[in-house]
C-alpha positions in Angstrom: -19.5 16.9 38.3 -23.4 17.0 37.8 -23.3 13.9 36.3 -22.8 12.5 40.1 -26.5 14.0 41.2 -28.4 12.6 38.2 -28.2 9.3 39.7 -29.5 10.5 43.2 -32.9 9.2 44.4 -33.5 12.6 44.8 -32.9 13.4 41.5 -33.9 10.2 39.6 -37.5 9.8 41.6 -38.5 13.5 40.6 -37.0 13.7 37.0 -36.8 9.8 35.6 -40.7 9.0 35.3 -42.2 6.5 33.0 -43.8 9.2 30.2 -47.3 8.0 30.6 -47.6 6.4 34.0 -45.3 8.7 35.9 -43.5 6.3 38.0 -39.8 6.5 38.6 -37.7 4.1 37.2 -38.4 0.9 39.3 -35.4 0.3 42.4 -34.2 -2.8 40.4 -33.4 -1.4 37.2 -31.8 1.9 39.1 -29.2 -1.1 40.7 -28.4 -2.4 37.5 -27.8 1.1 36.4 -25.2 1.4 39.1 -23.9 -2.1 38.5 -23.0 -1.1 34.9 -21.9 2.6 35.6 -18.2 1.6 35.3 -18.4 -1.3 32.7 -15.7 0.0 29.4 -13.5 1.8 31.6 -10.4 0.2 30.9 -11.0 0.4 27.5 -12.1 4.1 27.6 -8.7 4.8 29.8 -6.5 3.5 27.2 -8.6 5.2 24.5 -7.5 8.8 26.4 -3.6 7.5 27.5 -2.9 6.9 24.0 -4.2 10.4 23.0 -2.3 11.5 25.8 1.1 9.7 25.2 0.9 10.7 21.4 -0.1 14.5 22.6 2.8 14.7 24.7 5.3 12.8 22.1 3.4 15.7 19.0 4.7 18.5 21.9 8.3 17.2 21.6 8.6 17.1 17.8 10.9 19.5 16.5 10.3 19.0 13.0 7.9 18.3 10.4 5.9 15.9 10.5 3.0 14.2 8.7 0.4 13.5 11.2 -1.1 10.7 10.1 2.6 8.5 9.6 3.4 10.1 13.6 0.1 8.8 14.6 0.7 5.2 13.2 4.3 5.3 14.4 3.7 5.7 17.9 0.9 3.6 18.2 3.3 1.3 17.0 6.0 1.7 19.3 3.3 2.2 21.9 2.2 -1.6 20.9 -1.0 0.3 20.7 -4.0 -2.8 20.3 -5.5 -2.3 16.8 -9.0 -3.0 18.7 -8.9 0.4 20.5 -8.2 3.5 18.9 -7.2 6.6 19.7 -10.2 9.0 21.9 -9.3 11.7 19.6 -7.1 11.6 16.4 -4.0 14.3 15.9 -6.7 16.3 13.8 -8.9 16.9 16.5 -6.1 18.5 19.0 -6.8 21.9 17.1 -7.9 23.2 21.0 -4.7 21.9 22.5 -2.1 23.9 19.7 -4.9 27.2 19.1 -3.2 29.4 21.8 -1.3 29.3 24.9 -4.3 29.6 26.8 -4.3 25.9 26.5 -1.2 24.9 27.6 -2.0 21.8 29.1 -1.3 18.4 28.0 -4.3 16.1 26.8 -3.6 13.7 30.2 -5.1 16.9 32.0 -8.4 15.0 30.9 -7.6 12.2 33.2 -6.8 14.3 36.2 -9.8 15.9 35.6 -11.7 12.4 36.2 -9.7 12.5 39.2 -10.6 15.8 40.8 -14.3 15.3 39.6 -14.6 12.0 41.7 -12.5 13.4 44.7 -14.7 16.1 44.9 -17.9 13.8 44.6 -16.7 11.7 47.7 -16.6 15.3 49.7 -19.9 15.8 49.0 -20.7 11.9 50.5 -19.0 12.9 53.5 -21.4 13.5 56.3 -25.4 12.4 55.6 -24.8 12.5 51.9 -25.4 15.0 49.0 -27.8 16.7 50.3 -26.8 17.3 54.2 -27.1 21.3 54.3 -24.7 21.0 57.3 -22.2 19.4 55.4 -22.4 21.7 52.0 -22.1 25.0 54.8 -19.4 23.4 56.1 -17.8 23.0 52.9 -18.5 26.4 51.4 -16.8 27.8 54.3 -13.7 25.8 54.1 -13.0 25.5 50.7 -14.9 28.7 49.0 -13.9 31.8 51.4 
């Protein structure tokens, strides 16, 4: 969720200076920053749901399997678009499979996203980030 402050004025003014002049990054650019922050997210949301649906259909499996043919088939059944590949390949799930202190599915990611940004817009409530009414308020109703 830290990811939310880094584009702060507060934030960018005192950390994102020019290396020699030591000017923050001129108002302009910062807008174009902002204007591109959700550019690929479609494509980055399908790169996780197919990692997710193929997750979920691995969990199901009851026997053998070669990982690479299960990978391909579902895609295919998915009509996955050969353009966007998988965020992480069957391989990779090592984390999800190691124990059963990981029991959830790989779609937890997206919920994740969800819970990140939901908590992000508590933190806008009031005067913004920063309002030290706000953040006691918060503390008090959420952290006691």
């Amino acid at each position: 969720m830290l990811e939310h402050w880094l584009a702060t004025p507060e934030v960018l003014n005192k950390f994102a200076l020019h290396y020699k002049t030591g000017k923050p990054l001129p108002q302009i650019l910062v807008d174009r920053i902002e204007k591109a922050a959700n550019f690929g997210e479609g494509f980055t949301t399908v790169e996780t749901i197919s990692s997710s649906l193929v997750d979920m259909k691995l969990h199901l499996a009851t026997d053998k399997i070669d990982p690479h043919e299960f990978e391909k088939e579902t895609l295919r059944t998915l009509k996955m678009p050969s353009e966007i590949v998988m965020r992480h390949r069957i391989p990779q799930f090592g984390h999800i499979f190691s124990s059963d202190g990981y029991a959830a599915g790989y779609y937890s990611y997206l919920w994740a996203d969800v819970i990140n940004a939901d908590a992000w817009e508590a933190f806008l409530e009031g005067k913004g980030p920063y309002d030290k009414k706000y953040q006691e308020g918060f503390m008090t109703m959420y952290l006691v």
